[in-house]
Residue, then its C-alpha position, 0 to 999 in steps of 0.5 A: x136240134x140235138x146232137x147226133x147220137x149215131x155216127x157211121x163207124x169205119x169198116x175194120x177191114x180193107x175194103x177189098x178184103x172179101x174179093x172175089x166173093x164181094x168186090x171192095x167197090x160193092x163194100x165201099x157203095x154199101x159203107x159209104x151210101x147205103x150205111x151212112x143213110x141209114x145212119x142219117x136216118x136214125x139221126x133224123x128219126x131221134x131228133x123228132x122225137 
């Protein structure tokens, strides 16, 4: 097993900072669920090789 070569980066902004247009819950789902899995799976993906 090797270490992780991809991390989940902080968002630079506040979440809530595209309201109205897209709401700070919908930034920190995407962020914190859809983002960190595609990040786990890379990681996932690297450490088959």
């Amino acid at each position: 097993m090797t270490d992780a070569v991809y991390s989940l980066p902080d968002l630079a902004y506040d979440p809530g900072a595209l309201e109205p247009h897209i709401s700070g819950r919908i930034m920190e789902l995407h962020h914190d669920k859809h983002h960190a899995a595609y990040v786990k799976g890379a990681n996932t993906a690297l450490e088959k090789l």
